[in-house]
N, C-alpha and C positions, 0 to 999 in steps of 0.2 A: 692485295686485292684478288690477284686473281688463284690462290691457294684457297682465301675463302670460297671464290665460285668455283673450284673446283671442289670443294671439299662438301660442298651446296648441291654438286649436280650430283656427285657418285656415294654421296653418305660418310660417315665418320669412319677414318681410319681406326681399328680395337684399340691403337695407342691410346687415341685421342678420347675414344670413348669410356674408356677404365679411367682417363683424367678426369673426366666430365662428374665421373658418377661416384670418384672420392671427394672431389668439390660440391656436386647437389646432394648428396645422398640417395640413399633407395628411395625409388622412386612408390613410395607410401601414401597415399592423402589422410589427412588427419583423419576421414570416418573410419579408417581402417585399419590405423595404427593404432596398436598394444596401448592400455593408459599405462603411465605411469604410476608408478611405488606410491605417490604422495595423493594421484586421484583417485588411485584407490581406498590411502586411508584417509580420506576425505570422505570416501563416497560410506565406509564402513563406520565412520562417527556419526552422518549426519543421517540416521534413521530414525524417524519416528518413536519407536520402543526407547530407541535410545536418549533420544533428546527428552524423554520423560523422565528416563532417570538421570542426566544431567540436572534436568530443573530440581529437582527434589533431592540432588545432591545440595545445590546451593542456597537452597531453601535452609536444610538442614544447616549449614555454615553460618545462614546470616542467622539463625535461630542458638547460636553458639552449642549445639552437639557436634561439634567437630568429629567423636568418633563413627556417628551415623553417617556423616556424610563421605568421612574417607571408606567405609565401607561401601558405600554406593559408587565411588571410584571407581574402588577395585572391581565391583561389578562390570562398570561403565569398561575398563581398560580390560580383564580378559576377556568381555564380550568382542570386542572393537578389535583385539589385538588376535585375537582365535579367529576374527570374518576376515580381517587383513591378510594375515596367511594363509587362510584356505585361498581367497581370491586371488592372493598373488602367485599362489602355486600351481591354481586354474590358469592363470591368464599366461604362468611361463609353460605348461602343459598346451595349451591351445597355439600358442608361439611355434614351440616343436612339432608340433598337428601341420600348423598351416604351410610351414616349408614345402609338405609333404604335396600339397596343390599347388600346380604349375599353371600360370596362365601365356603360354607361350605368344612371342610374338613376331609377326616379321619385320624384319628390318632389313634396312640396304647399307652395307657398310664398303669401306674401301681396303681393299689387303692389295700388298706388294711394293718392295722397295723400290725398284727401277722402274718398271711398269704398273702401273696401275691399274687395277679390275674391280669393275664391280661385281658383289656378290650380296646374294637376298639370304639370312641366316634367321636361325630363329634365336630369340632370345628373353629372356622371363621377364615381366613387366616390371617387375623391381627393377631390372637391370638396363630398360630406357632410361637416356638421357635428352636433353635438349641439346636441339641439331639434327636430331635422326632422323632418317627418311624411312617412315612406316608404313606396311601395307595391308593393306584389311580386306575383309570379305562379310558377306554375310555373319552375322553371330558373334563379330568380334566389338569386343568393348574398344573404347580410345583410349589410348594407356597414360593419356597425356593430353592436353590443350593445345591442336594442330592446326594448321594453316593447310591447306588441301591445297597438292600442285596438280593433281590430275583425280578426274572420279567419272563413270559413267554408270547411267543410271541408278545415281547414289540416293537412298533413302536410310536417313536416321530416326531414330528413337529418342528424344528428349525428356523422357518420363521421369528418368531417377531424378532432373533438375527443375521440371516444370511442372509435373503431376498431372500431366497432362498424355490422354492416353495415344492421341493421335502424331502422324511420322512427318519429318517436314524435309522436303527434296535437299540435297547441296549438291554447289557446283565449284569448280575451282574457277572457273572460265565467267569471274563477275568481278567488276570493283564495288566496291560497298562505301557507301557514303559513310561520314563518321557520324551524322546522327541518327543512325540505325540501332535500337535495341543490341543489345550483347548476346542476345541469344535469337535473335532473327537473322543473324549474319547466315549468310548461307555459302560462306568458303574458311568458315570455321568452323572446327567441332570440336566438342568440349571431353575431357576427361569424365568417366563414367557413364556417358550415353554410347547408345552402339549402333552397328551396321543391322537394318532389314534388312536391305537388299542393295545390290549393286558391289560395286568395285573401286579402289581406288588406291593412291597414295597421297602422302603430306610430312610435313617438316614438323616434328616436335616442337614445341612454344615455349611450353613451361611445365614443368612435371611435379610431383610428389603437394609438396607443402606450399607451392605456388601458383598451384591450378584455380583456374575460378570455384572448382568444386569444392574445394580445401577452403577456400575463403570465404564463400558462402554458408558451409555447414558449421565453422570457426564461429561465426555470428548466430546463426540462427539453432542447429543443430540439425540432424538427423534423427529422430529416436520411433521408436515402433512403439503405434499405440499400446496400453496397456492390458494385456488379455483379460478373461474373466476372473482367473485365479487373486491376479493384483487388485485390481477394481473390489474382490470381496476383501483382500486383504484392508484396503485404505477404510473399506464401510465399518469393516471389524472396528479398528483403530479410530474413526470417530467416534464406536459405540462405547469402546472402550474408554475412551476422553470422559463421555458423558458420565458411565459407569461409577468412572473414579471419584471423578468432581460430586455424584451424590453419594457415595459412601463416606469418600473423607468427611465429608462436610457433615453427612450425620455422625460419624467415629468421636469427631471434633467436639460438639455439639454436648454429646455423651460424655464424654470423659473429661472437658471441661469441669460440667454440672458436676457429677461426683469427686473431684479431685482438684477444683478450682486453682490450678493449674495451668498456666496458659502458654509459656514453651511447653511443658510436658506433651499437653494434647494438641499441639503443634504437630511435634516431632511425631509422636505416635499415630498420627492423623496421617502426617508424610508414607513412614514406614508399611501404612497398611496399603497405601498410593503402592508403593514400590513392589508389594507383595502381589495386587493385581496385575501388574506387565509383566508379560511374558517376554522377559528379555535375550532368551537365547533361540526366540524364531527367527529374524534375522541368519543367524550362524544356522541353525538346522538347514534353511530354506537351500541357502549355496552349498554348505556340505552335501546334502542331497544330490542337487544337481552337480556338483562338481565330480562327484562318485560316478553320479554314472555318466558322464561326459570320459571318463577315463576307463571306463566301462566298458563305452562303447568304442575305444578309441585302440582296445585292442581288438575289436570286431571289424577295426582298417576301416572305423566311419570319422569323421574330423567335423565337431561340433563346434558350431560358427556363435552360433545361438544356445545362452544357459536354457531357456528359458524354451526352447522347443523341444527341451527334453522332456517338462513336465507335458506338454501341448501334446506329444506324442502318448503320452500316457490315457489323454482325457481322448483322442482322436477316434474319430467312428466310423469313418470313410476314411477311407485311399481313393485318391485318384490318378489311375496309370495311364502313359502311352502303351499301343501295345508294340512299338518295336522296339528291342534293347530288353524291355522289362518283363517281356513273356516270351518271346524270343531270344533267340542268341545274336540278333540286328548282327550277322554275317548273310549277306544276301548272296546268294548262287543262282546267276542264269541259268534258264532250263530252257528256253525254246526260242524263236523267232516266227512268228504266226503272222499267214492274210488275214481277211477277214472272213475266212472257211474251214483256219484251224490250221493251214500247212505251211509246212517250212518253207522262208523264201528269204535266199543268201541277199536278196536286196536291201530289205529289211532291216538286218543284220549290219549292211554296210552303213546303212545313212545313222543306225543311232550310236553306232560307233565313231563315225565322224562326228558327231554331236557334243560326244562324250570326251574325245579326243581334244578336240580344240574350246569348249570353254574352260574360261579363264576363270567363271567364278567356282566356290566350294566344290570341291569336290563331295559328293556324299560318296553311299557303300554301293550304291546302284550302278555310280558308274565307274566304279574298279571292278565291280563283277563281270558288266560288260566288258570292255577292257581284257579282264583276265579270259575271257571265255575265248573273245578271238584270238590272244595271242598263245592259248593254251591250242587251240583247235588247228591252229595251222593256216588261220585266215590271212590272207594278202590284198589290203585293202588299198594298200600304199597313201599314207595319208600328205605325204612329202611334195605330192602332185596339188594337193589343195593350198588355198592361201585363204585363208580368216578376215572377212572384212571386218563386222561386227559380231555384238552378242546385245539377245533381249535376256537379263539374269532373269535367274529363277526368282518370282516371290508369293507371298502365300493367297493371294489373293486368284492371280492367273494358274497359279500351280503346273506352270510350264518355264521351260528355256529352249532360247531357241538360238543361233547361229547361224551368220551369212557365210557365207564362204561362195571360193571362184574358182574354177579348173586354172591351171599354168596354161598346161598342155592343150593341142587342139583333140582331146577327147572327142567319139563322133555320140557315144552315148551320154556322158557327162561333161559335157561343155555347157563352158556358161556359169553363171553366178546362181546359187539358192539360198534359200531359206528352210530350213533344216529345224522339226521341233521335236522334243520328246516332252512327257508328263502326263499328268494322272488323265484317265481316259477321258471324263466329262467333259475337263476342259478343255481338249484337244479336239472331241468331238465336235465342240461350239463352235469351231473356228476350221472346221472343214467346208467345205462346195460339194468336193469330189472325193472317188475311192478309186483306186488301182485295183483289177481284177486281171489277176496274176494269167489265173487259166485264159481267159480270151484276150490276152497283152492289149489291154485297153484300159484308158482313164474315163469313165462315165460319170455323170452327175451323181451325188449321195442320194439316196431315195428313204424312204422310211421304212422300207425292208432292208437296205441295207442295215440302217442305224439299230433295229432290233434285232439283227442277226449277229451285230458285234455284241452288244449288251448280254445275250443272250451266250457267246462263247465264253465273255468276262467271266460271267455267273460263274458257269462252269468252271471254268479254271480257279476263275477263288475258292470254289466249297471244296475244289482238290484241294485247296494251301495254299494257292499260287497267288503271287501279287504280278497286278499287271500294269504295263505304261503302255501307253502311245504313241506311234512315230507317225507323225506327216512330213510333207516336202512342197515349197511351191520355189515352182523356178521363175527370175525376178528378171527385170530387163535389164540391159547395164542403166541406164540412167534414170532408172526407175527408183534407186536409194543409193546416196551418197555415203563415204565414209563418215564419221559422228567424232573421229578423231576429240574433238572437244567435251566429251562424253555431255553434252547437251542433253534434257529430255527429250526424247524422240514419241513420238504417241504410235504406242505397238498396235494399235485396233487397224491402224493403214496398213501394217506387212503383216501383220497375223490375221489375213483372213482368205478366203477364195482360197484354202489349201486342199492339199490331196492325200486323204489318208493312206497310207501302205499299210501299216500292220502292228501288231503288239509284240513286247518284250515279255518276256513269264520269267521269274524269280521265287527263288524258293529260300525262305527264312524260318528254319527248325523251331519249334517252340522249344524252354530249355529244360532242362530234365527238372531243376529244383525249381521251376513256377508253380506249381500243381498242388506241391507239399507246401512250402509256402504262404500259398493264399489259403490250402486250407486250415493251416498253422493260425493264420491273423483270422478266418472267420472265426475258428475254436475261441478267440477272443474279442470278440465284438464288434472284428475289421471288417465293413464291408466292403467289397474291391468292385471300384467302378471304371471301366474303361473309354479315355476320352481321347480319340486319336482322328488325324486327317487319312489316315486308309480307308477302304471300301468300306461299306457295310460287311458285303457277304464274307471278304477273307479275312476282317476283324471275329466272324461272326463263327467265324470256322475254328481260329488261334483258340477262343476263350471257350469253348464248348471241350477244348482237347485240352487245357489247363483247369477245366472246372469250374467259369465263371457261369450263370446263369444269363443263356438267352433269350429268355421267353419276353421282355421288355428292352427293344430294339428302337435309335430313331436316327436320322442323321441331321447333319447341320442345317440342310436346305428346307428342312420339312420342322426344324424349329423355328427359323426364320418366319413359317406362315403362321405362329400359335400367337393367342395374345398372352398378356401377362400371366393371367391367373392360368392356361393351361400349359403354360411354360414350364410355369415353377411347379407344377402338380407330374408332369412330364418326368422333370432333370427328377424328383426324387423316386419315380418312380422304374426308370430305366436303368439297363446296371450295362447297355455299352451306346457309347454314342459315339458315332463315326461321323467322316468328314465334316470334322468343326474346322473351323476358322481359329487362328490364337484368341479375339474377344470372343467369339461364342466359348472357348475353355473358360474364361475370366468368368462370365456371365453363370454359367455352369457351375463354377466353386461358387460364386458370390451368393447365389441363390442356394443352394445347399447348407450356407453357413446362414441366412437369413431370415428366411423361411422354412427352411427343416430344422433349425437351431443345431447343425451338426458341430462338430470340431474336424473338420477336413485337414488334409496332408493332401499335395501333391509331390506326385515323381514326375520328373522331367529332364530333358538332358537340351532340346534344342531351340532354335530359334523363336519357334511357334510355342511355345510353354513356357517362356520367358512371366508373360500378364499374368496367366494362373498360377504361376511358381510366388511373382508378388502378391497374389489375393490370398493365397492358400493360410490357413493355422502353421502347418507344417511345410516346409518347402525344401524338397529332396530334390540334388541331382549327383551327379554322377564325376567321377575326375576327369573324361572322356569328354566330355559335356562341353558341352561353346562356351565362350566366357561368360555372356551374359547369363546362362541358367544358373553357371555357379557362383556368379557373385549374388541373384538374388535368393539364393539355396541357404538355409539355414544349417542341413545338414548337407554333407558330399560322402557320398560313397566310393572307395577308393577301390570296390568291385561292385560291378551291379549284379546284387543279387539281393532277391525278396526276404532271404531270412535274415540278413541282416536285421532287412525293419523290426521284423519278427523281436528280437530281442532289444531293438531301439524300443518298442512297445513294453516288454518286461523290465526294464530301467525306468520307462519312464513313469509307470504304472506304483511301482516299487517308492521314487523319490515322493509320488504327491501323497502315497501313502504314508509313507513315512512323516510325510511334513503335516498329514489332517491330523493324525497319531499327536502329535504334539500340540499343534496347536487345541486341537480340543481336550486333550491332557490337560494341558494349560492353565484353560481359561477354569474349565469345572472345578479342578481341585483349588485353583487361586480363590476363585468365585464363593466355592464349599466353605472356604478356610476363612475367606473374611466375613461370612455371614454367622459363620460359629464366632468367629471376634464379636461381634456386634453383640451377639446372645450373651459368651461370655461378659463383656462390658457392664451388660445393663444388669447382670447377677452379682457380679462381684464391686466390690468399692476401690477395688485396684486394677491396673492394666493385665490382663491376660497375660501377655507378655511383654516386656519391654521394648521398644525401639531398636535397640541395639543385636537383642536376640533373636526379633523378627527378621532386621536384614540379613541375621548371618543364617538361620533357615532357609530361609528362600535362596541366598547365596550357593547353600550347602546342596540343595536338590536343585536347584538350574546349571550347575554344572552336572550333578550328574544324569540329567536330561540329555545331555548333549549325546550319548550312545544310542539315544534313536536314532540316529542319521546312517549305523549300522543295523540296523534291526533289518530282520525279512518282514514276510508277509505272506498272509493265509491264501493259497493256491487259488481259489474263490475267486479272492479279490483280484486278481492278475489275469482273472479270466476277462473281465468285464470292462469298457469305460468310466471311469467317474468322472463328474465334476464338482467343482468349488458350489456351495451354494449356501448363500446367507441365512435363509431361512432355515435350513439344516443345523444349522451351527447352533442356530439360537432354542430351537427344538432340543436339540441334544441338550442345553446346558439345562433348559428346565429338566428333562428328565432325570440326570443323572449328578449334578448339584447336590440337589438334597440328600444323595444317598451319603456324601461327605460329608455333610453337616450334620448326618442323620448323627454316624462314627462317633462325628467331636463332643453331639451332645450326649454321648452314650459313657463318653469320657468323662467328660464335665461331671455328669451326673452320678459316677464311679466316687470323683475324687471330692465331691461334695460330702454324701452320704458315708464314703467309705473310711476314704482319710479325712475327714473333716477339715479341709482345705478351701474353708472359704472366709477366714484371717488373717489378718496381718501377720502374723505371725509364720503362717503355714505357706506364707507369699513366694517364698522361694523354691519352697517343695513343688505349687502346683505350677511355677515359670518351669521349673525342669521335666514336670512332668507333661506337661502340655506341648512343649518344644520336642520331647522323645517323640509324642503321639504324632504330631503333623507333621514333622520328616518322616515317619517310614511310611505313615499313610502317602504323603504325596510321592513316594517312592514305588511304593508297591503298586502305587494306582496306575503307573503305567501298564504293568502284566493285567489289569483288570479292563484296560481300553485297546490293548496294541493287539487283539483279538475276537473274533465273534466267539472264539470256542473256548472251555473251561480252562483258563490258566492253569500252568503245571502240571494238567492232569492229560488235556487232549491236545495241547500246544503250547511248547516250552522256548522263550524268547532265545536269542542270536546270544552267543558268549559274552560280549562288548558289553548288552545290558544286563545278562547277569552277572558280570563282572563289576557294574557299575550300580547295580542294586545292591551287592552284597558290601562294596568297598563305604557306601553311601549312608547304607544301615547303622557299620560299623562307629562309622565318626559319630553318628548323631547319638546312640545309645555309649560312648564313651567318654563324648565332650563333658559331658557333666562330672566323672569322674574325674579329670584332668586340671592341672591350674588353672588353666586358660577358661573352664567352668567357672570356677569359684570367680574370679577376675567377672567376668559375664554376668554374676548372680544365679549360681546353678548349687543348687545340693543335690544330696547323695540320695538312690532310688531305691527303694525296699525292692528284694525279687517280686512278692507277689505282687507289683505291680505287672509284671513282664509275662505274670504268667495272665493276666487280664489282659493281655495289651495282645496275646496270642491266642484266646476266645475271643476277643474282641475283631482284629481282622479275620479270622476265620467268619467270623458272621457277616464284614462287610463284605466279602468275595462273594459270599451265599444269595445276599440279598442283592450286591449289584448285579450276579449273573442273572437274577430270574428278573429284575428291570431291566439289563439288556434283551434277554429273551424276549419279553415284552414289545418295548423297542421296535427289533428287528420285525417280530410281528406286525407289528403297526407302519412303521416304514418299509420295510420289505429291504434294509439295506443297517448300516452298523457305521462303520468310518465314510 
């Protein structure tokens, strides 16, 4: 017993805790752990495209073509077995990625054999176990499901588990009845909610796969709604359902009546089913995104999210902090100023003391301070004070502040104070009085005064300077007790009747590569909007010297008075909004993405950007970053810098390209090809071509599709945002449709007149001749869409597809020659057919370029 309360009060000895964590495992919860080899090839069978042709495989079986349907297998298995491996070669590449982000944590553990010592270590949240005594701060996630032994002025975040946006206090200093909600416990906090504000410690409970987190998302799940791109893909995929169902059923219908026939026009009813789905989207879509997730993963960005690759593609806004991401967020004290502008070493001393003794986050503000006096040779002696309390910092008050008490009988500082530093407004709020250095006097604040400090802020921010506030009120002893029980205490009783001293000035370089950068992403359609809790004027100073546009400026307190409609008219019209609050950020994307119909990204690394990192399209932060930004970050920058985006942007630009390329490939030449079936059908008293040779066509050019997921893209398109859009799709297939059916009947009408090939007889000539035409046309067709510009002439596809055009040609013009023809129903092809079939596409290039020209005229746009 008393080795556990020992073990209870000073934390796990590393023996004991390396036991712990080979018996629970890495501390993982199931939303975040790698899937599995077999949910992937679950997840890579059960697609849509796919399960079409499942059915129409066994369609085929119970219709006794068994060789139709094992060929729809083989379809079904290298589609299935080529997504399986790219995704499980993504998901072990994203594995290796994500080691690379650390979410350190503290911990209190026990070392030493004879004596024993506690010691506070950091260590990586895979690497808690239960037992541990962890300490947190602002910005930190719960790495675990904890029992809290001590907290003051603790406020948590329950958002990732209750969807709900607002923070609710915890104390450890409460007994909880047992019929209290699970999540209203207020001396429990759960795994994946985190610290607003406050301080505290507690005992790990249960970790990894046995959190309530793990066990809730077990049942219910976690999944991020479906972007625009999916939603068009599922509307495609009913249209396509529909499509199919009224073609088969007229193919059916048809070839029935002529052929009375009833497996025959079965099977060939199926076959022409099969030839409409486009069964290697699926495989293009992840190939895509998998590319460029490893893409960008030599550019040291570690993609969380496939699927915000593409989202960065379509993206039209950024939304950035400006410190860290236009800056170099290394802050350097530059001065200690009255309220007159001059130095005064008092100043100096109290926000030092300030800085010194809280206990919460440290930010970069106050190592500057810090560094400045112990660089300068200041002798403040902080060893004389003793800390009674701390009010933390939170976003709301935008201050901290510290009690503290002289030892010593000091004749100047004796006695107990209250010590605050933070952003000037607020501090101003919560002043009485000023110290006026020059006549060593504390006078009431006046409204000269309060304009004359406003007035030196300006100034200093349009130098560059960021500024904070120091007051001081000195307290009575029995005027506040120690909070030892970190109790809520109501700060409006000691935060007020204070006395302002003077401001801190801090100078944060802007960085050399923001400038080039942002003008990088406008050159492509990025506009760069800045949403930070800094000043107006020295946000306003950063982005004028980076090259944002000032001319539409507002801050947070002055959107607060707009109503709705001059809100949202407001956020799209301004490109920097200062001192927001984290929900005015939320509000800010939300409305941008709603009412401007944008595709937004944010960048963010801190506490306050947490809400808008979750509303965001895009949600960047940084490895530097508090935990909570980077757990709800889609991407993590392993350096912050702009250009990276810059090329997240050309990836991701590049995969939807690549992925409209096919899918509209696809559907027109599938679409072209069964509408010339239907013609051919109702002409001839025989099947165009058979079952067996339809699926191994389609077969033959749906694998060699798959080299679009290698292909570039016309420098144009890289410049600008696209999006998915339904109506687009459908538009494009009327235009360009017909010009394949135009080809077939140009063919048809060849081998009608020319070979007279419209006999039983001549039935095998025109299956081999018909099968040559519609493999190379659906071959070639890609060089006639994977472009605005004249194929081969003004722009020549990536090696991969002309590797896979030429390899692709090859089979389809030689199967016939081959046994494996004859077996098929193929005979042998006069040249001059090949020299027709070579006038012949020459003329479909001709006439589909000046339809696309058209086209583009009309739409003002191509892919």
């Amino acid at each position: 017993m008393k080795g556990s309360i020992f073990q209870f009060c000073a934390g796990l000895s590393f023996t004991e805790a390396d036991r712990r964590l080979r018996e629970n495992g890495p501390n993982v919860p199931l939303e975040y752990s790698f899937p599995r080899w077999w949910h992937l090839l679950w997840n890579s069978l059960f697609h849509p495209f796919i399960i079409i042709l499942i059915v129409l495989s066994v369609l085929s079986f119970i219709t006794c073509d068994s060789p139709n349907g094992f060929i729809m297998l083989i379809l079904v298995f290298i589609s299935v077995t080529l997504r399986f491996y790219q995704e499980y070669s993504s998901s072990k590449a994203a594995m290796k990625l994500s080691e690379f982000v650390k979410c350190p944590i503290k911990v209190q553990r026990c070392a030493g054999r004879v004596v024993q010592k506690e010691l506070v270590v950091q260590v990586d949240q895979r690497d808690v176990v239960p037992g541990d005594i962890v300490i947190f701060e602002p910005g930190d996630l719960f790495p675990g499901d904890i029992r809290l032994l001590s907290s003051k002025q603790l406020v948590v975040s329950q958002a990732s588990l209750t969807g709900e946006s607002w923070t609710t206090d915890k104390t450890a200093e409460i007994r909880e009845d047992h019929s209290t909600p699970l999540l209203d416990l207020k001396n429990i906090c759960f795994m994946g909610t985190n610290v607003v504000s406050g301080t505290g410690t507690g005992l790990v409970i249960s970790t990894g796969s046995n959190t309530y987190m793990s066990t809730m998302f077990s049942k219910v799940g976690k999944k991020k709604p479906p972007d625009e791109f999916e939603k068009g893909l599922r509307r495609i995929f009913y249209l396509l359902i529909s499509v199919i169902l009224a073609v088969v059923t007229i193919m059916f219908v048809i070839n029935y009546t002529t052929s009375l026939n009833l497996s025959q026009s079965v099977l060939f009813a199926i076959s022409v089913a099969s030839a409409l789905n486009p069964q290697m989207l699926p495989l293009i879509i992840n190939t895509c995104l998998a590319k460029g997730a490893l893409a960008m993963a030599k550019d040291r960005c570690i993609v969380k999210s496939l699927t915000s690759i593409r989202d960065m593609g379509s993206m039209d806004i950024l939304c950035i902090d400006k410190t860290g991401s236009l800056t170099m967020n290394h802050a350097i004290m530059v001065n200690h100023l009255d309220c007159r502008g001059l130095p005064q070493e008092k100043i100096l001393r109290y926000a030092f003391l300030n800085s010194y003794f809280k206990s919460d986050q440290k930010y970069p503000l106050d190592d500057a301070i810090l560094a400045f006096v112990y660089s300068n040779g200041f002798r403040f002696q902080p060893s004389k004070w003793r800390k009674i309390d701390e009010i933390p910092f939170d976003f709301i008050r935008r201050r901290v502040s510290v009690i503290l008490e002289t030892e010593g009988g000091h004749s100047q500082f004796f006695g107990r104070f209250l010590l605050t530093k933070g952003a000037l407004l607020e501090v101003l709020r919560v002043c009485s009085f000023i110290e006026n250095f020059d006549k060593d006097e504390i006078s009431p604040f006046s409204s000269d005064d309060y304009q004359r400090i406003l007035n030196l802020s300006e100034d200093l921010s349009n130098e560059g300077l960021r500024v904070i506030a120091v007051a001081i009120r000195k307290l009575e002893m029995p005027q506040i007790c120690e909070t030892s029980n970190g109790s809520k205490r109501e700060e409006e009783d000691i935060e007020r009747d204070m006395v302002f001293i003077g401001l801190i000035t801090f100078f944060d370089p802007p960085k050399d590569s923001a400038k080039q950068a942002l003008w990088r992403l406008s050159e492509k359609g990025v506009k760069a909007k800045v949403l930070t809790g800094d000043s107006l004027s020295l946000t306003t100073r950063v982005c004028r010297e980076v090259g944002i546009s000032t001319t539409h400026v507002i801050t947070g307190p002055e959107l607060e008075q707009l109503d709705q409609n001059t809100f949202h008219e407001t956020v799209q019209r301004a490109t920097v909004l200062a001192r927001l609050t984290p929900i005015q950020k939320q509000r800010v994307v939300q409305s941008l993405q709603t009412i401007g119909n944008h595709v937004v990204g944010f960048l963010g690394d801190g506490v306050n950007d947490s809400l808008a990192l979750d509303a965001a399209n895009v949600s960047i932060s940084v490895d530097s970053g508090v935990a909570i930004a980077k757990d709800m970050a889609d991407i993590i920058l392993l350096e912050k810098d702009l250009n990276v985006l810059v090329a997240g942007v050309e990836h991701g630009r590049l995969s939807f390209g690549n992925t409209m390329k096919y899918l509209k490939m696809s559907v027109i030449a599938n679409l072209g090809s069964v509408i010339s079936l239907l013609i051919a059908t109702l002409l001839f008293k025989y099947e165009p071509l058979t079952s067996r040779q339809l699926l191994t066509q389609n077969f033959i050019y749906s694998v060699g599709q798959i080299a679009l997921a290698w292909d570039k893209m016309d420098e144009e398109y890289v410049k600008t945002p696209h999006k998915s859009s339904e109506r687009g799709l459908s538009m494009f297939m009327l235009w360009n449709a017909p010009v394949c059916t135009l080809c077939d009947v140009a063919t048809l009408l060849f081998l009608w007149f020319y070979y007279k090939a419209y006999t039983d007889v001549t039935q095998k000539f025109f299956h081999s001749a018909w099968f040559i035409e519609g493999l190379l046309l659906q071959t070639l067709i890609i060089h006639l869409i994977r472009t605005e510009k004249i194929p081969f002439i003004q722009d020549v596809a990536s090696w991969p597809v002309i590797f896979s055009t030429v390899v692709t040609s090859a089979i389809g013009i030689a199967l016939p020659f081959t046994p494996i023809g004859k077996v098929m129903g193929f005979s042998l092809i006069p040249l001059s057919y090949f020299g027709f079939l070579v006038l012949l596409f020459l003329g479909y290039f001709t006439v589909g370029q000046v339809v696309k020209r058209l086209y583009i005229l009309v739409y003002k746009k191509w892919l």
